[in-house]
Wavefront OBJ file of the C-alpha trace (Angstrom):
o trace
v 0.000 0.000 0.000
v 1.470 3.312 -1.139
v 2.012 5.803 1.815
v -0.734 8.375 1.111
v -3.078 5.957 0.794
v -1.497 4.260 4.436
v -2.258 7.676 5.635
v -6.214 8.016 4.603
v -6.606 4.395 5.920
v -4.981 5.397 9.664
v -6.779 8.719 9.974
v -10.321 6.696 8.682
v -9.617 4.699 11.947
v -8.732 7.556 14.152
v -11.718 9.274 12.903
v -13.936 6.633 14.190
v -12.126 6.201 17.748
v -12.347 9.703 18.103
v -16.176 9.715 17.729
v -16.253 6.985 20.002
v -14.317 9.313 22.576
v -15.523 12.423 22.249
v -18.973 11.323 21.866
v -19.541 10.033 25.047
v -17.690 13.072 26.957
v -16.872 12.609 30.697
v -16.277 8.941 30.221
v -13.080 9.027 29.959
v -10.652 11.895 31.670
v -9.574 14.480 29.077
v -5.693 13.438 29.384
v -6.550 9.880 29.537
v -8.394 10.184 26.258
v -5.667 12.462 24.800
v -2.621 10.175 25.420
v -4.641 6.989 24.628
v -5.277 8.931 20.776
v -1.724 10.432 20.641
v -0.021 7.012 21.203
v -1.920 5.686 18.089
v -1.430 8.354 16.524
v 2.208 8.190 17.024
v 2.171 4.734 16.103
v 0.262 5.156 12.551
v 0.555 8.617 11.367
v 3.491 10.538 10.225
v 4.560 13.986 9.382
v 2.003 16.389 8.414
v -0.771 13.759 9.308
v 0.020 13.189 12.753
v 0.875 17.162 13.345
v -2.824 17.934 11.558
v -4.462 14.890 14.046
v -2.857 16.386 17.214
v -4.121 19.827 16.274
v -7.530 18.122 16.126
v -7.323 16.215 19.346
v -6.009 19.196 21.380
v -8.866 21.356 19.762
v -11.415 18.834 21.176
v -9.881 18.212 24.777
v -9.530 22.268 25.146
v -12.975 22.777 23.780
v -14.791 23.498 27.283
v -18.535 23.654 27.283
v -20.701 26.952 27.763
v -21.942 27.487 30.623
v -25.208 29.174 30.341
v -27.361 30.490 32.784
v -31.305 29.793 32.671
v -31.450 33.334 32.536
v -29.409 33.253 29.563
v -30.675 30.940 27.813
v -34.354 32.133 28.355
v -33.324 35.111 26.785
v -32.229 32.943 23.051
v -35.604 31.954 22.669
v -36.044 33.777 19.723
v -32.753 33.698 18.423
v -31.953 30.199 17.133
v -28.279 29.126 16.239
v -28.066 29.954 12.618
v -26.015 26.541 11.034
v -24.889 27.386 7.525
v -23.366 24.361 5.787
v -19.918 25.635 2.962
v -17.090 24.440 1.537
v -14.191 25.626 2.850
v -12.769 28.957 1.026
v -16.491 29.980 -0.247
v -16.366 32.916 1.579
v -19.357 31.903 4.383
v -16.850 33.874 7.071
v -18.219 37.093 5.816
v -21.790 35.623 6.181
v -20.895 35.101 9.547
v -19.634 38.121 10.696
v -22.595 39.806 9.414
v -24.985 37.215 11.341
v -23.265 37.952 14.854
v -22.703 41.630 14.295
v -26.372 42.208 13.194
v -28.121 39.774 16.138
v -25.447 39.482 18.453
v -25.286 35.808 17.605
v -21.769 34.199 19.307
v -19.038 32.934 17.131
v -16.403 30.973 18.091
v -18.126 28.020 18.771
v -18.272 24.685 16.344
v -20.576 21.703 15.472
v -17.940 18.853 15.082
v -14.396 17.974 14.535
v -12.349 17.311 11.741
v -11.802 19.092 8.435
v -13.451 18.754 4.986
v -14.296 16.347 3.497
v -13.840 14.395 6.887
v -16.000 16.818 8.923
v -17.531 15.018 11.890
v -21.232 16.503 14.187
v -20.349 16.137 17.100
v -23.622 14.908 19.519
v -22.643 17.478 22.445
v -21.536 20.550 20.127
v -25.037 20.264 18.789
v -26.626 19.971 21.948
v -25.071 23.028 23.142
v -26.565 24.850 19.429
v -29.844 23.732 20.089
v -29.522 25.861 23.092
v -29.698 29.155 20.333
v -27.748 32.055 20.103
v -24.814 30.736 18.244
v -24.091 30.683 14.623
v -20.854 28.819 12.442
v -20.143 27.568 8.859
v -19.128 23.897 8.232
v -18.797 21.531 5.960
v -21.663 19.654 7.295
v -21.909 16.226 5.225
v -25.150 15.578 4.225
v -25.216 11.662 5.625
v -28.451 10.656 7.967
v -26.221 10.391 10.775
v -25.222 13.814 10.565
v -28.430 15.285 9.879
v -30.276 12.884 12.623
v -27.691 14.300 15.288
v -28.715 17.940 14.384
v -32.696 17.436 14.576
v -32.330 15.349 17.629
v -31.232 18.633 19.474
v -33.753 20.911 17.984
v -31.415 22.480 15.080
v -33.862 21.220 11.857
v -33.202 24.575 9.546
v -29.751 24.765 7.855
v -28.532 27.266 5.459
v -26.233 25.777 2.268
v -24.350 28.396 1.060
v -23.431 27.923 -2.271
v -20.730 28.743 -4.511
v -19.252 27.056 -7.624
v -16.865 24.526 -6.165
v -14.659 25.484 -9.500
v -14.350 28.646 -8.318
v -13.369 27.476 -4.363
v -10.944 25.570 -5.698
v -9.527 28.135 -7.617
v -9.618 30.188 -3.944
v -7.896 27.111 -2.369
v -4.510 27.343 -4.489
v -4.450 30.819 -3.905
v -4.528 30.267 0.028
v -4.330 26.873 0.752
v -4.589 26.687 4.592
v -4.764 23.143 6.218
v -3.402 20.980 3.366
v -5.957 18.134 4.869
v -8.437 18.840 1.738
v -6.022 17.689 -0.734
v -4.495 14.651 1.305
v -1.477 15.796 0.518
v 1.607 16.658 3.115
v 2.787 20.853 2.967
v 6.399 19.829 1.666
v 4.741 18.013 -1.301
v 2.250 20.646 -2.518
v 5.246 22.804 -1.753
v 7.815 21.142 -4.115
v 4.890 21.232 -7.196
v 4.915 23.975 -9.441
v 1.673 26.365 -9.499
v 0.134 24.640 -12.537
v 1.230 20.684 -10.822
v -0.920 22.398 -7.537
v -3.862 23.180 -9.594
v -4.058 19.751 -11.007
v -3.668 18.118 -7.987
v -6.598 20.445 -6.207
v -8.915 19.762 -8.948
v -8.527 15.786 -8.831
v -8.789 15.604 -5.229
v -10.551 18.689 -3.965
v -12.872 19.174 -6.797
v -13.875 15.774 -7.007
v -14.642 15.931 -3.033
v -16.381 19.355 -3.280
v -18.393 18.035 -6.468
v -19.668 14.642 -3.949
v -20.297 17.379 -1.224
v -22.970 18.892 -3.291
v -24.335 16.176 -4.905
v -25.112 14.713 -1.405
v -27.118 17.707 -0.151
v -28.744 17.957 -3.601
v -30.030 14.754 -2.794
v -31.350 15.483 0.602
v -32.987 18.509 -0.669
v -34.667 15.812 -2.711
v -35.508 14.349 0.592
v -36.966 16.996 2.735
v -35.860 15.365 6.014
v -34.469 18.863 7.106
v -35.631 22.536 6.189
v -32.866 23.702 3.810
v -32.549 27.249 2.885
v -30.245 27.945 -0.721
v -28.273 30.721 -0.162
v -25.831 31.409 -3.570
v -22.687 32.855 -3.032
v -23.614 35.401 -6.383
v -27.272 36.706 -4.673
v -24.901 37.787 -1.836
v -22.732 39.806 -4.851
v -26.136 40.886 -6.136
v -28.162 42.102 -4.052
v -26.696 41.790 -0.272
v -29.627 43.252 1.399
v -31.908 40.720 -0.468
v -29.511 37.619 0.790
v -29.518 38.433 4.208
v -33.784 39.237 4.608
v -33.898 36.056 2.843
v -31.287 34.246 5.667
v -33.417 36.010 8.617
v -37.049 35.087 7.491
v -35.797 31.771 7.228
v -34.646 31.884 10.759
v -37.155 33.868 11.692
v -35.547 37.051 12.920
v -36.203 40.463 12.174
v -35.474 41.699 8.747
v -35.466 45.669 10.272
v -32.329 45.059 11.889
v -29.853 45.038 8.978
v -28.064 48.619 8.552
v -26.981 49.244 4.797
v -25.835 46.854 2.634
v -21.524 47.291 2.309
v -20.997 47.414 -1.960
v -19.723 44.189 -3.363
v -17.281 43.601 -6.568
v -19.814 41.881 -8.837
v -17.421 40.224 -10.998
v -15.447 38.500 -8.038
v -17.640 35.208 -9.051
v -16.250 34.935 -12.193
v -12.251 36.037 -11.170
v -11.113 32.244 -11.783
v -12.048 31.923 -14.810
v -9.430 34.565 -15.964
v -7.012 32.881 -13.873
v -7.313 29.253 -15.413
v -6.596 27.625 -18.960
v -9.592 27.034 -21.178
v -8.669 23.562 -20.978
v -8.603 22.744 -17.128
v -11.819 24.936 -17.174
v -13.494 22.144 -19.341
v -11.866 19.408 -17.236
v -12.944 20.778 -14.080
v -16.408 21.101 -16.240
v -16.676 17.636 -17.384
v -16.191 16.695 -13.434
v -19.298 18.169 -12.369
v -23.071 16.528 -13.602
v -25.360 17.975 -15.249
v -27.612 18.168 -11.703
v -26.094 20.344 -10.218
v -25.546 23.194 -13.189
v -29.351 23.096 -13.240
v -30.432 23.005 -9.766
v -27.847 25.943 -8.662
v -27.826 27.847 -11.958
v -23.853 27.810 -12.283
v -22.303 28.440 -15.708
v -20.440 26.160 -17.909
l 1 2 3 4 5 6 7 8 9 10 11 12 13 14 15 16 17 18 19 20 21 22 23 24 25 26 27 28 29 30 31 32 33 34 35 36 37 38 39 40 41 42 43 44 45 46 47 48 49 50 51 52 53 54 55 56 57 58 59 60 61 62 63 64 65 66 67 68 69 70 71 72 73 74 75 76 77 78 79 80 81 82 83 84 85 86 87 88 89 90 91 92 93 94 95 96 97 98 99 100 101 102 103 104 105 106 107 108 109 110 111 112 113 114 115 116 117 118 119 120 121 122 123 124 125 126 127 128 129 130 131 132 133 134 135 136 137 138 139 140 141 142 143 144 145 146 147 148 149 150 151 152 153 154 155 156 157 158 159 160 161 162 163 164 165 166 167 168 169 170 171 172 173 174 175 176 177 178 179 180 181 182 183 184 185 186 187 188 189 190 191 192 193 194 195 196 197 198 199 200 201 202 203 204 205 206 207 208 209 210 211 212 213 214 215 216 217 218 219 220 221 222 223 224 225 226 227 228 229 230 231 232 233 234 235 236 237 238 239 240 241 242 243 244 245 246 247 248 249 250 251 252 253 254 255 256 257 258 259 260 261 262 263 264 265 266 267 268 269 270 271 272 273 274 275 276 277 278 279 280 281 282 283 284 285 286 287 288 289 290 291 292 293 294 295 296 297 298 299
């Protein structure tokens, strides 16, 4: 077995022993559960994989709980935590910036562990959601277990931002960030040329991003949880309309948004300048037919 795919294989089976910890917090003691993880870590995972996994574990064990009084939380009521589900580099950061300026909403605060396309819901980070007043951005997968574990704690509206995934992956060679998206380790994507990164982002990344929508396409199909659509180019286009439309859907008070800040309306379409006609119809080719019709994107 070749070494990267070694690596997928270990952190698959870290992934699930960490579920199996961190879902059933106070079982174990925090340190317990951290050097029981970081020994098998140790013992499968090297490099950039086993730095990227330690990050992760540390993350969880430091993660404290709110504590909220019944004062507190009496007072959320009518201010649910606003879940928007993104692929990483879409620019949903700015969307929720806006959403906790505007409300007051809290940031800072996460549904699950891991990073895309490995993103895990995390039973007790969605408990403490359901409690309202907090809003993120994840890559949420769209699988029943994930969706099950946000209804069970009241959290049955989510917001999919959407932007073409050709056009995040354009944003991820430009500032690639955690390397974990393109299973590959920082001194390899390092050593490629620019044009060697942008083939290996669209094979791995791409493909990933293009699964990631096709899933929640499918549960919009479903209807087991109220999905709101909210396109990355509306926001460009009319800002004011993108955000009444986000409130309503939570409903919160459209009256409380100040002026909409001006937008560069051609941003959307930046990558395409930026990449050869040809990878442009490769990265097209990649994508079905589904989802050019059901989210309007250009070919």
């Amino acid at each position: 077995m070749d070494g990267s795919r070694a690596g997928l294989d270990a952190r698959a089976t870290l992934r699930r022993l960490q579920r199996r910890f961190t879902n059933f917090r106070g079982a174990f003691p925090g340190l317990t559960r951290l050097q029981i993880l970081s020994a098998i870590a140790a013992k499968i995972l090297r490099g950039d994989a086993y730095r990227s996994f330690k990050r992760e574990l540390n993350a969880v064990d430091a993660y404290k709980p709110l504590r909220r009084s019944a004062a507190e939380l009496a007072a959320l009521k009518d201010r649910p935590s606003v879940v928007i589900a993104a692929l990483p580099k879409s620019g949903a950061q700015y969307v929720i910036s806006r959403m906790a300026k505007t409300y007051g909403y809290r940031t800072g605060r996460v549904l699950g562990i891991g990073e895309f396309p490995d993103f895990t819901v995390q039973t007790w980070m969605a408990e403490e959601f359901g409690q309202g007043g907090l809003v993120t951005e994840a890559p949420l997968p769209s699988d029943n277990e994930a969706i099950q574990r946000l209804c069970a704690n009241g959290l049955t509206r989510v917001v999919l931002y959407v932007r073409d995934p050709r056009a995040v992956t354009y944003n991820l060679i430009r500032s690639p960030g955690s390397l974990s998206a393109i299973r590959l380790s920082s001194d390899a994507f390092a050593a490629m040329s620019h044009q060697q990164q942008l083939d290996h982002c669209i094979d791995t990344f791409l493909a990933d991003a293009v699964s990631w929508l096709n899933g929640w396409v499918n549960l919009l199909g479903a209807r087991s949880i109220d999905i709101h659509l909210a396109p990355y180019e509306t926001l460009l286009t009319d800002e004011t309309a993108f955000f009444h439309s986000l409130s309503t859907f939570y409903g919160l008070p459209v009256d409380a948004w100040p002026d909409a800040s001006a937008k560069d309306r051609h941003a959307a379409e930046t990558w395409r300048k930026a990449i050869s006609p040809d990878r442009i119809t490769r990265m097209t080719r990649m994508m079905p037919d589904r989802l050019f019709e059901y989210f309007g994107f250009e070919r």
